[in-house]
Backbone as CSV, one residue per row, in Angstrom:
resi,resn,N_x,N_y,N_z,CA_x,CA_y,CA_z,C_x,C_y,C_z
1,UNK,92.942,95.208,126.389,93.826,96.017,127.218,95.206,95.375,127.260
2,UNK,96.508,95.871,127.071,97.347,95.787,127.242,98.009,96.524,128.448
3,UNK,99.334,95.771,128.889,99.744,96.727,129.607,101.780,95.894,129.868
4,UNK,102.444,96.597,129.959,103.854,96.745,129.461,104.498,96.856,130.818
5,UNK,105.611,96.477,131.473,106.358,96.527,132.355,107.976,96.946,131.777
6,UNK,108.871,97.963,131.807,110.200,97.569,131.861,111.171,97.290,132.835
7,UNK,112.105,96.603,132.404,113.211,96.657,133.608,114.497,96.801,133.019
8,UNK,115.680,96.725,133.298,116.631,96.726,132.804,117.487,97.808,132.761
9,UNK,117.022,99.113,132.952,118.100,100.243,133.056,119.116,100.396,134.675
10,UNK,119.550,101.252,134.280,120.701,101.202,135.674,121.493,102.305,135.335
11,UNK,122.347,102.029,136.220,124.250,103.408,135.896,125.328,102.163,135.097
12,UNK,125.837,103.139,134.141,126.712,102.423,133.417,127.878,103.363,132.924
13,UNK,129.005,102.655,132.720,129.995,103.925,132.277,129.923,104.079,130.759
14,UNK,130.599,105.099,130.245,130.304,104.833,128.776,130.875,104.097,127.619
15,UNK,130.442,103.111,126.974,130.985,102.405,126.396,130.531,101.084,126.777
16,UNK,129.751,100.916,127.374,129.174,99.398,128.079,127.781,99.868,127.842
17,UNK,127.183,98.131,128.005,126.061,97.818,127.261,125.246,97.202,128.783
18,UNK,124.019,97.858,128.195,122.838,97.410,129.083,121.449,96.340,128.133
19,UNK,120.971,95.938,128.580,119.495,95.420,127.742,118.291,95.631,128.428
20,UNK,117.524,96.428,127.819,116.691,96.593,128.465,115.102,95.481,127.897
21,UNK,113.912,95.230,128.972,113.100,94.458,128.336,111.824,95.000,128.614
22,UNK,111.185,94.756,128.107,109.838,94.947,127.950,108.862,93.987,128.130
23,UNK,107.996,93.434,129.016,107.431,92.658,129.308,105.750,93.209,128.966
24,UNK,104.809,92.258,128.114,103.880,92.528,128.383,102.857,91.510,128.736
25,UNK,101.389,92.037,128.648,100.637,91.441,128.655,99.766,91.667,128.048
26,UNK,98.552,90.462,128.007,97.007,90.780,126.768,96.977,90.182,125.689
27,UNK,95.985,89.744,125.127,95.557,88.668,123.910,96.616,89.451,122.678
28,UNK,96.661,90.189,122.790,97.122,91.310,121.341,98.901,91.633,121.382
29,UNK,99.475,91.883,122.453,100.767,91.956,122.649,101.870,91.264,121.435
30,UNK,101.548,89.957,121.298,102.510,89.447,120.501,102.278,89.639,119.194
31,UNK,101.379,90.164,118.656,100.569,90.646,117.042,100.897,91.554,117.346
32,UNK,101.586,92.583,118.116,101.369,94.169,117.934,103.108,94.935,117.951
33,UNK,102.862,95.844,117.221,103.809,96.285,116.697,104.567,97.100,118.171
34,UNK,105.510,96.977,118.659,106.132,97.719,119.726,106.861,98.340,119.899
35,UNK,107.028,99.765,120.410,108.158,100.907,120.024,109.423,101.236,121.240
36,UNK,110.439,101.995,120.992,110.913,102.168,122.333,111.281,103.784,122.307
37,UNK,110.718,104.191,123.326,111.163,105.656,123.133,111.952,106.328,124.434
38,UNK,112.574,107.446,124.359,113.263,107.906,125.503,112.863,109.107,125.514
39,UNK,113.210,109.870,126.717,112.801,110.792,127.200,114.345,111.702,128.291
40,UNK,115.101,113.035,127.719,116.098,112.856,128.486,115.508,113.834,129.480
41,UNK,116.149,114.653,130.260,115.215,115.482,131.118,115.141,116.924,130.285
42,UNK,114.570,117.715,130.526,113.829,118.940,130.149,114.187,118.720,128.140
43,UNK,113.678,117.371,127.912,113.616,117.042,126.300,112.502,116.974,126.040
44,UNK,111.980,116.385,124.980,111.015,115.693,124.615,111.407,114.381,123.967
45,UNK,110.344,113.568,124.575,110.518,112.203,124.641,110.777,111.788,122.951
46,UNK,111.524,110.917,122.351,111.680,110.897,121.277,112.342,109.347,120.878
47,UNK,111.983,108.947,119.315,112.283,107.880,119.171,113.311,107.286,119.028
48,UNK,113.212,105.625,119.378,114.343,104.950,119.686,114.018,104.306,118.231
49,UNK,113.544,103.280,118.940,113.571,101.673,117.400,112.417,100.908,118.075
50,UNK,111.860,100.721,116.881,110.714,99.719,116.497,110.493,98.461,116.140
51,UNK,109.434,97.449,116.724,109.571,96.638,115.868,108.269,95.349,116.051
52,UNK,108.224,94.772,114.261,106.408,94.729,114.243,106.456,93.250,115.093
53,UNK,104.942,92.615,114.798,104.601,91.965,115.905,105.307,90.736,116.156
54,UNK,105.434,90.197,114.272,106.472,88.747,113.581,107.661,89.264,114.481
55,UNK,108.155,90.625,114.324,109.957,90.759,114.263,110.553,90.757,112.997
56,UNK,109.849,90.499,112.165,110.512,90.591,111.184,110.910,91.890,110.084
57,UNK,110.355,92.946,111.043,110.426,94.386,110.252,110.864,95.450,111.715
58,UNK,112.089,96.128,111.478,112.956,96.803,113.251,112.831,98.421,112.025
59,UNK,112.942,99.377,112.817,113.322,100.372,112.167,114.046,101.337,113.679
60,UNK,115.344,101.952,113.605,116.109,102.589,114.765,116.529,103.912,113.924
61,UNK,116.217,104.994,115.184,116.827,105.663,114.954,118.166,106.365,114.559
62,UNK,118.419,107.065,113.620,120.013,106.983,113.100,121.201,107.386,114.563
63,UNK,120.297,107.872,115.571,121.369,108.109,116.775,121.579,107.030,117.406
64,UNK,121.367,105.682,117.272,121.299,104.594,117.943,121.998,103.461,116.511
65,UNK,121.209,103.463,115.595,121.564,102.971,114.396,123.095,102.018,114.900
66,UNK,123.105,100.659,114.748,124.731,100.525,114.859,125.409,100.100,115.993
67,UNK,124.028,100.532,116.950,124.906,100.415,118.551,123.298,99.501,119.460
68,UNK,122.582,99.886,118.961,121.341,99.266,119.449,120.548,98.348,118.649
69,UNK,119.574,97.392,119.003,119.290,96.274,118.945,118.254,96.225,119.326
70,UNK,117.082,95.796,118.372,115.710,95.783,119.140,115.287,94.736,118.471
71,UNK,115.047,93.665,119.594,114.088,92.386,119.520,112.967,91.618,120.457
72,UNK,112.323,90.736,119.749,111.324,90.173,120.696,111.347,88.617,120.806
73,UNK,110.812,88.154,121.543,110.675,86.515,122.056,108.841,86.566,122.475
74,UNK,108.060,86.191,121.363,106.889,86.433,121.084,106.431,85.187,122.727
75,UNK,106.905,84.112,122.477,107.211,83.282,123.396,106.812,83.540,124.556
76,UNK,107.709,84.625,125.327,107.817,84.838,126.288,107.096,86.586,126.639
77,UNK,106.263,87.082,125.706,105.736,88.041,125.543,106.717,89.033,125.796
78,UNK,108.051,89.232,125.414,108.716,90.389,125.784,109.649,90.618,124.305
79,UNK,110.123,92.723,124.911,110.761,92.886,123.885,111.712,93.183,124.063
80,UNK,112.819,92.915,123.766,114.192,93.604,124.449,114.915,94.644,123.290
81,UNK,115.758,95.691,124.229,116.610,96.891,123.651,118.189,96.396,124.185
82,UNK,118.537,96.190,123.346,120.246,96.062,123.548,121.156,96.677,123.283
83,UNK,121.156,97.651,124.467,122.273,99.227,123.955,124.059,98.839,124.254
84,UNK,124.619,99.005,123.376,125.711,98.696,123.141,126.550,99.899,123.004
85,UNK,127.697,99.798,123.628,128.743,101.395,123.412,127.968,102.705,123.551
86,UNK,126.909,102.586,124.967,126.023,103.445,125.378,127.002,104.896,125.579
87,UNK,126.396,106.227,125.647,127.375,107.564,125.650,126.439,108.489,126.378
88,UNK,126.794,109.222,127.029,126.287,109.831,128.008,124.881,110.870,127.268
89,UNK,125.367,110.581,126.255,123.579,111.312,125.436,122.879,110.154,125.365
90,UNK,122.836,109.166,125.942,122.247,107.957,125.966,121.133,107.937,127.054
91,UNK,121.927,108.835,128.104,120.682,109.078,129.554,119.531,109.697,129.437
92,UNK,118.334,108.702,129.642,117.113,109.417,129.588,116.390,107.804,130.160
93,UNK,115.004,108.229,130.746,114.156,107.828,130.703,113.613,106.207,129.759
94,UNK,113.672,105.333,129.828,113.486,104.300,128.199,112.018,104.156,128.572
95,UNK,111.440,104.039,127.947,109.779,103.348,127.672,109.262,102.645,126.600
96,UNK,109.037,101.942,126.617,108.277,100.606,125.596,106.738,101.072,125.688
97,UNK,106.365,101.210,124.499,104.611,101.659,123.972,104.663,100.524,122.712
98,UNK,103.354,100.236,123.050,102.484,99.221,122.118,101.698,100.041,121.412
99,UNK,101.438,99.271,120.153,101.059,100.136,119.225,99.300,98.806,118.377
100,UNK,99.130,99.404,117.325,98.631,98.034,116.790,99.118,97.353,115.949
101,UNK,98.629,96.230,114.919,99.046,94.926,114.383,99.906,95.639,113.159
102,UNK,99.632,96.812,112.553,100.398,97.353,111.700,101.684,97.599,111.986
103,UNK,102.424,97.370,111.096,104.054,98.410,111.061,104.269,99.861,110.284
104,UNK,103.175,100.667,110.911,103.375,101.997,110.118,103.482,103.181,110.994
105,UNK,103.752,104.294,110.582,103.896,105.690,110.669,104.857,105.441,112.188
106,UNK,105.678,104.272,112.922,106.407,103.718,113.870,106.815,104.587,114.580
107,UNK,107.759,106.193,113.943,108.224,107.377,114.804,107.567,108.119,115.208
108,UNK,106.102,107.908,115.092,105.237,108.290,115.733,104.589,108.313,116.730
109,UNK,104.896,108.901,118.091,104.195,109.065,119.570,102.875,108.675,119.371
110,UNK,102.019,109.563,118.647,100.671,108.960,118.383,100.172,108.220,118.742
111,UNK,101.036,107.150,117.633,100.778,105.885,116.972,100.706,104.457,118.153
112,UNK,101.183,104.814,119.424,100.983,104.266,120.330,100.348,104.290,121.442
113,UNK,99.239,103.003,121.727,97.857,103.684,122.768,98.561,102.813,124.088
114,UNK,99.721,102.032,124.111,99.759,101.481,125.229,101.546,101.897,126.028
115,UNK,101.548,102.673,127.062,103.021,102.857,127.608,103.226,102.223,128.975
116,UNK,105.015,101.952,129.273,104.868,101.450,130.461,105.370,102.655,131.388
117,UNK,105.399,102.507,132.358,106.029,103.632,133.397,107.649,104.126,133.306
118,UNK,108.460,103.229,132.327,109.714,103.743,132.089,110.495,103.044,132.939
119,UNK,111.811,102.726,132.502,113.031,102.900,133.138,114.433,103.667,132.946
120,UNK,115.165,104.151,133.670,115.940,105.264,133.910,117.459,104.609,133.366
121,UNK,117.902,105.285,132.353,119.294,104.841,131.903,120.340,105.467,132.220
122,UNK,121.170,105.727,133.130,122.392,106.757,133.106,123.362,106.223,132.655
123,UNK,123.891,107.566,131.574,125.745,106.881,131.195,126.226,107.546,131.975
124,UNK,127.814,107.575,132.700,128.611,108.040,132.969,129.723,108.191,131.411
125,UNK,130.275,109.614,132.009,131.466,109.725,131.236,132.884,109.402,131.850
């Protein structure tokens, strides 16, 4: 069993950077591949950026591509999102889902059996 905590969202204006983290727990967490997805309101939740259990393989979506940052500190069992020159299509929901030891089919909701309860990102314009 795994299970995922985030923190890190807030109000921000646009053009400033937040980090968000992902904290988990469970024997498997640091072997497992971890995703970040958002959710804006009346959307569907959809992908951010990925990344496997080493770190050594990230894959981001091209709307983020450039401006975001996804890493981990196996260490400290967490994963962090580092949104940079955030824009008001940036507001939604963030959630971190665990996935397993593989790095595949990643943009895939599916593909992940473990989510945390989310945290809330607002840009201002």
């Amino acid at each position: 069993q795994v299970q995922v905590v985030e923190s890190g969202g807030g109000l921000v204006q646009a053009g400033g950077s937040l980090r968000l983290s992902c904290v988990g727990s469970g024997r498997t967490f640091s072997s497992s591949t971890v995703g970040w997805f958002r959710q804006a309101s009346g959307k569907e939740r959809e992908f951010v950026a990925a990344i496997s259990g080493s770190g050594g393989r990230t894959l981001s979506s091209d709307s983020v591509l450039g401006r975001f940052t996804i890493s981990r500190d196996n260490a400290k069992n967490t994963v962090y999102l580092q949104m940079n020159d955030l824009k008001p299509e940036d507001t939604a929901v963030y959630y971190c889902a665990v996935s397993g030891p593989s790095f595949f089919a990643v943009l895939q909701i599916t593909q992940y059996e473990y989510w945390g309860q989310g945290t809330q990102v607002t840009v201002s314009s």
